[in-house]
N, CA, C and O atoms as a MOPAC input file, in Angstrom:
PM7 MOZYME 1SCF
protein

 N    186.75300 1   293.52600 1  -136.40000 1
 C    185.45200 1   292.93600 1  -136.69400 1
 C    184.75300 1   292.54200 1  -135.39100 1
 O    185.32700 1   292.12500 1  -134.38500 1
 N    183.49600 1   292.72200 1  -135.53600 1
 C    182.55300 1   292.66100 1  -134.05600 1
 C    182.55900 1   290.73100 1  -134.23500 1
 O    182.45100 1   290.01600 1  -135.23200 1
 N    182.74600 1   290.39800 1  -132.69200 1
 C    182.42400 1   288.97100 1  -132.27000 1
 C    180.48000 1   288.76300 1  -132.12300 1
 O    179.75100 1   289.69800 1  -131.79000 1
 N    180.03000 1   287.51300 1  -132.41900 1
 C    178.81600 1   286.97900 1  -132.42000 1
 C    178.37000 1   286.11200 1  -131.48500 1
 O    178.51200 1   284.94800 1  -131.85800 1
 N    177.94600 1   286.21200 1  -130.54600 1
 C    177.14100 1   285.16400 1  -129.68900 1
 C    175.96300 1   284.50200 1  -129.61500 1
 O    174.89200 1   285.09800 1  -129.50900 1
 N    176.11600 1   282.69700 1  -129.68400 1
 C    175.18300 1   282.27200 1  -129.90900 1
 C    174.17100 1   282.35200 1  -128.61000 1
 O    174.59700 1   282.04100 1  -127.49800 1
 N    172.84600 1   282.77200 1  -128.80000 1
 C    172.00800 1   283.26900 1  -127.65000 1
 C    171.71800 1   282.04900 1  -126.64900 1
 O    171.40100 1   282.28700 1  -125.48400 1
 N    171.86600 1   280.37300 1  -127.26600 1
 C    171.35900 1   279.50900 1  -127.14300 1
 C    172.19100 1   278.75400 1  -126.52900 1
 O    171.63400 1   278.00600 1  -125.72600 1
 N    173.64500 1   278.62200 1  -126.60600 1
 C    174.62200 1   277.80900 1  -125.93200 1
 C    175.89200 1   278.66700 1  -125.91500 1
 O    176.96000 1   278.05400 1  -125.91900 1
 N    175.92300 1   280.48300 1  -125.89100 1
 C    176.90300 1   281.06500 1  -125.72900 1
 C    178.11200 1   280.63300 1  -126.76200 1
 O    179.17800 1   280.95400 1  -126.23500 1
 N    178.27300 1   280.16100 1  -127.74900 1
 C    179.66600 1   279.89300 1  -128.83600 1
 C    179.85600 1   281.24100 1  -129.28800 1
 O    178.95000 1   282.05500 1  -129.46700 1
 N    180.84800 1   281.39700 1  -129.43100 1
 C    181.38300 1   283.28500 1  -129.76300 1
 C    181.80700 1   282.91600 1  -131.18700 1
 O    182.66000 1   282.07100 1  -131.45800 1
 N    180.98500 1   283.78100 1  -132.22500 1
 C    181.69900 1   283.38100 1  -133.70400 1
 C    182.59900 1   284.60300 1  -133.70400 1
 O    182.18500 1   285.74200 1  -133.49200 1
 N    183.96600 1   284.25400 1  -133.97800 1
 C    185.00000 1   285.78700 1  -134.28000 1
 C    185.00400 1   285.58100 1  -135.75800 1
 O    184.87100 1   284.49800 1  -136.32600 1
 N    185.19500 1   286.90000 1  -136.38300 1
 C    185.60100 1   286.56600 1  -137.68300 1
 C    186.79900 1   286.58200 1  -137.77200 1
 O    187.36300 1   286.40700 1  -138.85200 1
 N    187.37000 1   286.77300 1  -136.76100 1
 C    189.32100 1   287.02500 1  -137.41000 1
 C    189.55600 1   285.54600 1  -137.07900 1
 O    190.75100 1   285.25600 1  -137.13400 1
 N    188.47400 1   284.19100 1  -136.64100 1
 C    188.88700 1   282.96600 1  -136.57900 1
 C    188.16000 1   282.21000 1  -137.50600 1
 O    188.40700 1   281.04100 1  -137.80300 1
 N    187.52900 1   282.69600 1  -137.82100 1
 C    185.74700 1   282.04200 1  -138.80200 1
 C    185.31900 1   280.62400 1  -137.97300 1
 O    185.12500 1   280.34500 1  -136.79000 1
 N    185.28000 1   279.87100 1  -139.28600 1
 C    184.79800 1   278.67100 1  -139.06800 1
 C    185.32900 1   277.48500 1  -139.63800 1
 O    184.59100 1   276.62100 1  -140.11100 1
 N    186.58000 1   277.39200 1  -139.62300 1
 C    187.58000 1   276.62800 1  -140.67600 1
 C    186.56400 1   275.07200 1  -140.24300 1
 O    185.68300 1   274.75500 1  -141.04100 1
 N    186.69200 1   274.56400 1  -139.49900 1
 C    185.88300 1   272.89200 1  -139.43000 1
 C    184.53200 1   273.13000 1  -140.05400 1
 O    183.90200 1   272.12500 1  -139.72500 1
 N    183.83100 1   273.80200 1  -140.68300 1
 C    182.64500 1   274.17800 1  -141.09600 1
 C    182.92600 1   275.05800 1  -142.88200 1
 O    182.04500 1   275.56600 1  -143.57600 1
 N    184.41400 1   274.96900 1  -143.19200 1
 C    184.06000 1   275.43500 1  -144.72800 1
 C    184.44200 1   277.43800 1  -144.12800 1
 O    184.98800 1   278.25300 1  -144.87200 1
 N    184.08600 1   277.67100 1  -143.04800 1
 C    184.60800 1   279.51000 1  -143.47900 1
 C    185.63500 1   279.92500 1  -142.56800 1
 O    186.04100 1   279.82600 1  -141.41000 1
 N    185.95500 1   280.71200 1  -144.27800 1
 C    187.36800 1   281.59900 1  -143.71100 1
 C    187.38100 1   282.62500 1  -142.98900 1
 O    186.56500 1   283.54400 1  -142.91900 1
 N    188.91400 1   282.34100 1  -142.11900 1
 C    189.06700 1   283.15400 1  -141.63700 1
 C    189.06200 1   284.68300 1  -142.38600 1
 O    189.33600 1   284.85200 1  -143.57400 1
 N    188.63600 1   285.90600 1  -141.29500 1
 C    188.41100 1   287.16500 1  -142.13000 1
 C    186.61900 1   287.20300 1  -142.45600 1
 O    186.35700 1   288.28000 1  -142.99200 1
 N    185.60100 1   286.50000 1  -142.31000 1
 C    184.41800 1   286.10700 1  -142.95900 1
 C    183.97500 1   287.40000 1  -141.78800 1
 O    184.46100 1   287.58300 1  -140.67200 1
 N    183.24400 1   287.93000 1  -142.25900 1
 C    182.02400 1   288.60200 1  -141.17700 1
 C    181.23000 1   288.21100 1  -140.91400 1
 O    181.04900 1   287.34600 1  -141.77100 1
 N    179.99400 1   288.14600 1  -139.85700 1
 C    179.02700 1   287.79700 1  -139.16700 1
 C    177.97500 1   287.77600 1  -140.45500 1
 O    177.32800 1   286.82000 1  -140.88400 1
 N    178.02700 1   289.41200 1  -141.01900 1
 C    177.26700 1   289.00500 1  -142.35900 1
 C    177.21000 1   288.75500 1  -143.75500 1
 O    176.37800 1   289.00600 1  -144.62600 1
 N    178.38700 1   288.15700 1  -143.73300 1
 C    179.51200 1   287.32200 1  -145.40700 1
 C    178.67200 1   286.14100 1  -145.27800 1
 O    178.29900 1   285.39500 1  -146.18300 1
 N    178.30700 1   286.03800 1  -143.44200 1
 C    178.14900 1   283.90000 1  -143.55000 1
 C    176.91000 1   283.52600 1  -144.18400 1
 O    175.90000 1   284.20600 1  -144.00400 1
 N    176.90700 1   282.42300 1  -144.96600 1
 C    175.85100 1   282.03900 1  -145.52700 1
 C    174.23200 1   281.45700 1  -144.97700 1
 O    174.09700 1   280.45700 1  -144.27200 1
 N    173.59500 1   281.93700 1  -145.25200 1
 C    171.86500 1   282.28100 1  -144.98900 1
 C    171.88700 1   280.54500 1  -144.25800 1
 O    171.69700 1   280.49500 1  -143.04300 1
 N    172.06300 1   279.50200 1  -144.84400 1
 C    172.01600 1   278.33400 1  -144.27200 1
 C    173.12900 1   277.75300 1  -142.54700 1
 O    173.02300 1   276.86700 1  -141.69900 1
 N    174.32100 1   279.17600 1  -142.89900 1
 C    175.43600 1   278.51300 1  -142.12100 1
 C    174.56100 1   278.54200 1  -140.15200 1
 O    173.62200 1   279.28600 1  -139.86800 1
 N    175.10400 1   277.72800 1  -139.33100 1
 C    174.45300 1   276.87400 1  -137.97500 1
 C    175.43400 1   277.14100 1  -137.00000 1
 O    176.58600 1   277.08200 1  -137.42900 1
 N    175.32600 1   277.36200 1  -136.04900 1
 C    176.05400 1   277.36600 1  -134.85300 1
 C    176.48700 1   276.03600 1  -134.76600 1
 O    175.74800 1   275.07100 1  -134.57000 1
 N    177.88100 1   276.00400 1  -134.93700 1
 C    178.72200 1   275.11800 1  -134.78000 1
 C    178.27000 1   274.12900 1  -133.75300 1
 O    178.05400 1   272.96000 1  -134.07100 1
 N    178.10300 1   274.61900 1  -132.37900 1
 C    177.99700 1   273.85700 1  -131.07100 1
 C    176.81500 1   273.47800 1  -130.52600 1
 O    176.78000 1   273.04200 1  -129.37600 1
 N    175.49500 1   273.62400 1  -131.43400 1
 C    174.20800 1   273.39100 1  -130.69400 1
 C    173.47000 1   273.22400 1  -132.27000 1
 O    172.68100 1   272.31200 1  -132.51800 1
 N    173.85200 1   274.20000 1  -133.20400 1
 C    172.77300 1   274.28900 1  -134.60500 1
 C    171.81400 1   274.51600 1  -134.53900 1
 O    170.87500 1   273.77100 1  -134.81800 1
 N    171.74500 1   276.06000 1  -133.98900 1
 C    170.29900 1   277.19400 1  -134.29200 1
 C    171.00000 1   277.59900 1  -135.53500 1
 O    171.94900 1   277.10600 1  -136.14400 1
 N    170.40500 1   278.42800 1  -135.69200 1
 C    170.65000 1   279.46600 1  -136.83000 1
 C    171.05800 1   281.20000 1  -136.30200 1
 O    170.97900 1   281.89900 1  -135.29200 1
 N    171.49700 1   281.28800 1  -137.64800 1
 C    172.18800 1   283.43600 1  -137.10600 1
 C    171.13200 1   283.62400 1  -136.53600 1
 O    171.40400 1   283.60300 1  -135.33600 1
 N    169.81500 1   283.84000 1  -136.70200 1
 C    168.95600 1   284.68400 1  -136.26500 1
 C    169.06300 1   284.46600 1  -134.77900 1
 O    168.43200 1   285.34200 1  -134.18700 1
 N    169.84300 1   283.30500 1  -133.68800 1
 C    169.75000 1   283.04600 1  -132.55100 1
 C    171.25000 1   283.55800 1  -131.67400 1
 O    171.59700 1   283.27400 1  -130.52800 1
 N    171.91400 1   284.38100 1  -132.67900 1
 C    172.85400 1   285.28300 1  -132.55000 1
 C    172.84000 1   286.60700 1  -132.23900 1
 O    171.97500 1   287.20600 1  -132.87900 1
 N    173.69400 1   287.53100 1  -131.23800 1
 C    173.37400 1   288.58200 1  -131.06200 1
 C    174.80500 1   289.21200 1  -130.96800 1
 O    175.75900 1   288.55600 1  -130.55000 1
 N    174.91500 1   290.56200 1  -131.39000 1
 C    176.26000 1   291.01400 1  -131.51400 1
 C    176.82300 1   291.32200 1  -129.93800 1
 O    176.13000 1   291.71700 1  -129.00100 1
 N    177.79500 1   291.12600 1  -129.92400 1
 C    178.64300 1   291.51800 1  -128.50600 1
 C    179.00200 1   292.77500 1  -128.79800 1
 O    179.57100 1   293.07000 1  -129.84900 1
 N    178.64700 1   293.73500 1  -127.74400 1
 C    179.71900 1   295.10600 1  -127.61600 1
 C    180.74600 1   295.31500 1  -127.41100 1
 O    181.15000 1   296.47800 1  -127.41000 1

């Protein structure tokens, strides 16, 4: 599964780690996560995410 970077304070979302302190499981994809879910470490939103190669 592709890793996610927040554009705004660099936090790397993996899905093979999710977001267990935030409610998601591990295994979740970048686009399983829910329309409301926030960057853990600053709280933009996905749209301030960009996929890593």
């Amino acid at each position: 599964m592709t890793k996610w970077e927040c554009q705004a304070c660099g936090y790397i979302y993996d899905p093979a780690e999710g977001d267990v302190d935030n409610g998601i499981d591990p295994g979740t994809s970048f686009a399983d996560l829910p329309e409301d879910w926030v960057c853990p470490m600053c709280g933009v939103g996905k749209d301030m995410f960009e996929e890593l190669a």
